[in-house]
C-alpha positions in Angstrom: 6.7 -23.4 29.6 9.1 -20.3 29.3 7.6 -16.5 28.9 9.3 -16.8 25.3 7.5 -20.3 24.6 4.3 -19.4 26.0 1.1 -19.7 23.8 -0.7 -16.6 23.2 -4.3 -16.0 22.0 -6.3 -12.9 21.6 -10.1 -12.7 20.8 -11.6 -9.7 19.6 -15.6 -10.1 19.9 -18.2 -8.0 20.2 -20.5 -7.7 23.5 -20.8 -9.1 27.2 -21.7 -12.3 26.5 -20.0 -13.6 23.4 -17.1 -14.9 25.2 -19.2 -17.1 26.8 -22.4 -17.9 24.9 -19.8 -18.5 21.9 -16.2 -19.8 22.3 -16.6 -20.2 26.2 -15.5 -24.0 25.5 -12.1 -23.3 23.7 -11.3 -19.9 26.1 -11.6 -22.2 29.1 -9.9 -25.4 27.7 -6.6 -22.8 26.0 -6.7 -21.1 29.7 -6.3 -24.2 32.0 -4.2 -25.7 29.4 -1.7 -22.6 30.0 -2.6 -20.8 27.2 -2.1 -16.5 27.9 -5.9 -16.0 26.7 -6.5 -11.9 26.1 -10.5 -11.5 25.2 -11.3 -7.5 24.2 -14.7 -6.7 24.1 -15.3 -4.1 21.9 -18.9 -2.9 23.1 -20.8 -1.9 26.5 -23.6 -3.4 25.9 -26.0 -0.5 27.0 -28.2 -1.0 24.3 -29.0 -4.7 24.8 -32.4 -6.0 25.9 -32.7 -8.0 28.7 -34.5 -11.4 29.9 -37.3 -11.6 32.1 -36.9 -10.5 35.2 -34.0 -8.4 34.8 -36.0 -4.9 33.6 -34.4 -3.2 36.5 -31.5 -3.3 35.1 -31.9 -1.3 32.1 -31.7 2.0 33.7 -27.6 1.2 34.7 -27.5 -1.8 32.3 -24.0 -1.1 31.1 -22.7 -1.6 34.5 -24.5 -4.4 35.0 -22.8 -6.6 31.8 -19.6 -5.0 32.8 -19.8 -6.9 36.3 -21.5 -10.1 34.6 -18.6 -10.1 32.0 -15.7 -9.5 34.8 -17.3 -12.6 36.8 -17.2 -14.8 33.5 -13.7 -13.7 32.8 -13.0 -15.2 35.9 -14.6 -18.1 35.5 -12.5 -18.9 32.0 -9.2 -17.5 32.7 -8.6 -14.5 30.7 -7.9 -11.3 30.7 -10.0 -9.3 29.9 -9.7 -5.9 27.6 -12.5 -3.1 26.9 -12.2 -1.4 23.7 -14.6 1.4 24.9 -17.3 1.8 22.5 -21.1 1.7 23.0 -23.2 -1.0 22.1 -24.9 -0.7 18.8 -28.4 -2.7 19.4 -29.5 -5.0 17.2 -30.4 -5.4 13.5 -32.6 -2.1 12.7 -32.7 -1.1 16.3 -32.7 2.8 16.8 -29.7 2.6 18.9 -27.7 2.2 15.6 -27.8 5.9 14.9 -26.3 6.8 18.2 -23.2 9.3 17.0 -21.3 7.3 19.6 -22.9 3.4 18.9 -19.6 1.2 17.8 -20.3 1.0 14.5 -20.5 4.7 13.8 -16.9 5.1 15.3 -13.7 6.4 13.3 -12.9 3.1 11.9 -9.2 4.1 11.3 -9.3 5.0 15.0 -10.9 1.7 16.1 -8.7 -0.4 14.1 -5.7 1.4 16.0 -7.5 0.3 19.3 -7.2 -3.5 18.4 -3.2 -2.9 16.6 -2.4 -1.4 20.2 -3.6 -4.8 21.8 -2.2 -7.1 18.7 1.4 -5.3 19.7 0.9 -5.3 23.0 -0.3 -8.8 23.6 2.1 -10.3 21.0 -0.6 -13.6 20.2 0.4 -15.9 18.1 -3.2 -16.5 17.2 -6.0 -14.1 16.7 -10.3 -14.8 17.0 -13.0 -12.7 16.1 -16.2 -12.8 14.3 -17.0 -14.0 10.8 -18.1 -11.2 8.1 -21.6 -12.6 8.5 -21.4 -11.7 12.2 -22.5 -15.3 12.5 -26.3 -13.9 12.3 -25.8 -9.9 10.8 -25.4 -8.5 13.9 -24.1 -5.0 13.1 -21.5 -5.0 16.1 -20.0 -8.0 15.3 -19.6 -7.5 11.4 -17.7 -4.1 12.3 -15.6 -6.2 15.1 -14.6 -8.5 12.2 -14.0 -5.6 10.0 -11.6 -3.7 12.3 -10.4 -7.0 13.7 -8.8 -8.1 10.1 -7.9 -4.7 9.0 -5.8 -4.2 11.9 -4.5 -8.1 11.9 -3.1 -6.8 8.4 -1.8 -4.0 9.6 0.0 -4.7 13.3 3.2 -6.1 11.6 3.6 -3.5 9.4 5.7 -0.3 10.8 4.8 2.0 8.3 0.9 1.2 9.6 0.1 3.1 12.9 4.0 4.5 13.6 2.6 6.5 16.6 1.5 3.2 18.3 3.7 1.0 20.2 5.0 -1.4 21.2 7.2 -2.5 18.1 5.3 -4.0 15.2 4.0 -7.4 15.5 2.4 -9.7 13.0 0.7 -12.6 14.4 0.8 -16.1 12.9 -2.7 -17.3 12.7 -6.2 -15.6 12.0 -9.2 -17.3 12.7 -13.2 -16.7 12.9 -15.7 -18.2 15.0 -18.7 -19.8 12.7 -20.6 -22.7 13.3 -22.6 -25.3 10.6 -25.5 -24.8 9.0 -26.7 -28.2 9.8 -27.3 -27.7 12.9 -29.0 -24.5 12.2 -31.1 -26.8 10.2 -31.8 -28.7 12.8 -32.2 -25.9 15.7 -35.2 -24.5 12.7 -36.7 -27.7 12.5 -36.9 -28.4 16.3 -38.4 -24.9 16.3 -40.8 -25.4 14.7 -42.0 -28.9 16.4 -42.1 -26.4 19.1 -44.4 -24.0 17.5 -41.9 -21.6 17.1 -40.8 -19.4 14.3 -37.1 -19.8 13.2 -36.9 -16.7 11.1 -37.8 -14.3 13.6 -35.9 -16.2 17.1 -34.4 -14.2 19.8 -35.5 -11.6 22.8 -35.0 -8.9 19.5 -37.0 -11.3 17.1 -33.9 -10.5 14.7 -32.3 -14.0 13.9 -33.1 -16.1 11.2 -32.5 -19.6 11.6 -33.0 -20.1 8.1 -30.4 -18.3 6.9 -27.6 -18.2 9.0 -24.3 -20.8 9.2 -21.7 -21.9 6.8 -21.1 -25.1 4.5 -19.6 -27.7 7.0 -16.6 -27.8 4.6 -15.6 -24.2 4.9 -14.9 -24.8 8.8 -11.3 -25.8 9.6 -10.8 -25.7 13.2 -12.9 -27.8 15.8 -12.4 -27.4 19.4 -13.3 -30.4 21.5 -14.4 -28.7 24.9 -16.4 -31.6 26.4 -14.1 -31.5 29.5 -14.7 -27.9 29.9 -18.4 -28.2 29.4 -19.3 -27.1 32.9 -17.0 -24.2 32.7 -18.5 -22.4 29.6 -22.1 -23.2 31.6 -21.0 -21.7 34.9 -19.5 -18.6 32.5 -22.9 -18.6 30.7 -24.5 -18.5 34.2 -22.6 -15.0 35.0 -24.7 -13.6 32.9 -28.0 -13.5 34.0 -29.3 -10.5 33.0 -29.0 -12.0 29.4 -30.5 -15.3 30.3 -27.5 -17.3 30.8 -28.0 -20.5 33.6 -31.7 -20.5 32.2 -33.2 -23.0 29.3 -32.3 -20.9 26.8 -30.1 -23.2 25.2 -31.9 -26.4 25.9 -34.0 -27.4 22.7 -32.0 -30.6 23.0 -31.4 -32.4 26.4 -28.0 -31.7 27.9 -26.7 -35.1 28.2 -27.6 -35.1 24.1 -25.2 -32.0 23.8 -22.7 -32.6 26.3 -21.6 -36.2 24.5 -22.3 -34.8 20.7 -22.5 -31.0 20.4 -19.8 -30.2 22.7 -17.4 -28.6 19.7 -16.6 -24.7 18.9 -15.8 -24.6 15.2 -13.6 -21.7 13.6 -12.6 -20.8 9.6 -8.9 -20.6 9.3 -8.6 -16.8 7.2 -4.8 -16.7 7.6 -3.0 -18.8 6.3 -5.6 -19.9 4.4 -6.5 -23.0 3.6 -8.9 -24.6 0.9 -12.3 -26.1 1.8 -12.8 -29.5 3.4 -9.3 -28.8 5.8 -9.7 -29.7 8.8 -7.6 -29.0 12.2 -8.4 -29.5 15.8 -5.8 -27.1 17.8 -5.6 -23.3 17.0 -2.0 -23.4 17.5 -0.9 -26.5 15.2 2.0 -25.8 13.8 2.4 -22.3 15.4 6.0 -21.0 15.8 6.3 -20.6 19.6 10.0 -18.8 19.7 8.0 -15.6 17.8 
């Protein structure tokens, strides 16, 4: 595969973390498949709590996730890009009034940050977050704001003259979002567990119950079931936020391995109409651009 004919992808996400935790799978499968995979994370993630036994690290916790997250960049295959801004906290955390907390940045200026890396990078193919955040995290909403804002406005010249390199509009626009079956199912096996699925996480701020999409408004699935132990060993790098430990083990592993071991994505650009369905994020993608 030439430099001209080489896939690009860039992902725009969040924290430390959501690389892995969320499309781990389809970063490692694009990477070994050749793919030039650019992940920017947008946040710190200073104001992020922390699993048990990691409470030392809250006093130089951002440099803590910004080793975990170089180790798990590794581990996928990426490069990795930091858009510089500090981690929000969670929903209704006091962290979100910090004058310098991510979402309480110029937004003109931090849409500029991502149309720097969109002209830069030259990706054919674009990921971030859905408008939901996929469960109302602050950060991520504002990531998927900027994120399509500056999508829009990286091929355009009369948009951000004063950053280079030349205008670039990539091809394809996607966001990561998952079912809301299996959020269904996640709540019910909660609560055979004695657990309460609206107030789930270290934060207590997701609710099962109302987070996912209708199954027909996904268009994308990425089969990463050879690359299963790669998003694990990625998850692992991140201890501090409970990654390698049972977090994600309400069903046995052999169970998800065979049957769960999909990343699912809305096509926003082109778009498409319910009930589509594709299974690379480059189908069809013109490779000379």
């Amino acid at each position: 595969m030439t430099a001209m004919a080489q896939k690009r992808l860039l992902v725009v996400l969040a924290h430390p973390d959501d690389e892995s935790f969320g499309m781990g799978g389809t970063l490692a499968r694009y990477a070994d498949e050749g793919v030039d995979v650019h992940i920017a994370i947008a946040t710190d993630g200073v104001a992020g709590s922390v699993a048990g036994g990691y409470e030392h690290t809250l006093k130089e916790l951002a440099a803590v996730r910004r080793r975990e997250l170089d180790k798990a960049i590794e581990i996928l295959g990426g490069t990795l890009h930091m858009l510089g801004y500090r981690d929000s906290g969670y929903i209704g955390d006091p962290a979100n009034q910090h004058p310098e907390a991510f979402i309480n940045s110029d937004f003109m200026e931090a849409t500029g940050r991502v149309v720097a890396l969109i002209r830069q990078v030259r990706p054919q193919v674009v990921v971030t977050h859905d408008e939901t955040g996929g469960y109302f995290h602050p950060d991520h909403i504002y990531c998927w704001k900027i994120t399509h804002a500056a999508f829009e406005a990286a091929g355009d010249p009369q948009n951000y003259p004063e950053i280079g390199p030349a205008p670039y509009q990539p091809q394809r626009l996607y966001y990561t979002a998952f079912s809301n079956r299996m959020v269904k199912l996640f709540a019910l096996l909660m609560r055979l567990r004695g657990q309460d699925p609206k107030h789930a996480g270290r934060n207590k701020d997701i609710d099962w119950t109302k987070i996912g999409i209708d199954p027909r408004k996904l268009n994308a699935y990425i089969d990463y079931r050879r690359y299963w132990d790669v998003k694990r060993a990625a998850g692992a790098a991140h201890p501090s936020q409970g990654g390698g430990s049972s977090r994600n083990r309400m069903l046995p592993e052999s169970i998800q391995r065979r049957f769960m071991a999909k990343e699912t994505f809305i096509r926003a650009y082109p778009p498409v109409p319910d009930g589509y369905r594709e299974y690379d994020l480059f189908a069809g993608v013109n490779l000379a651009d």
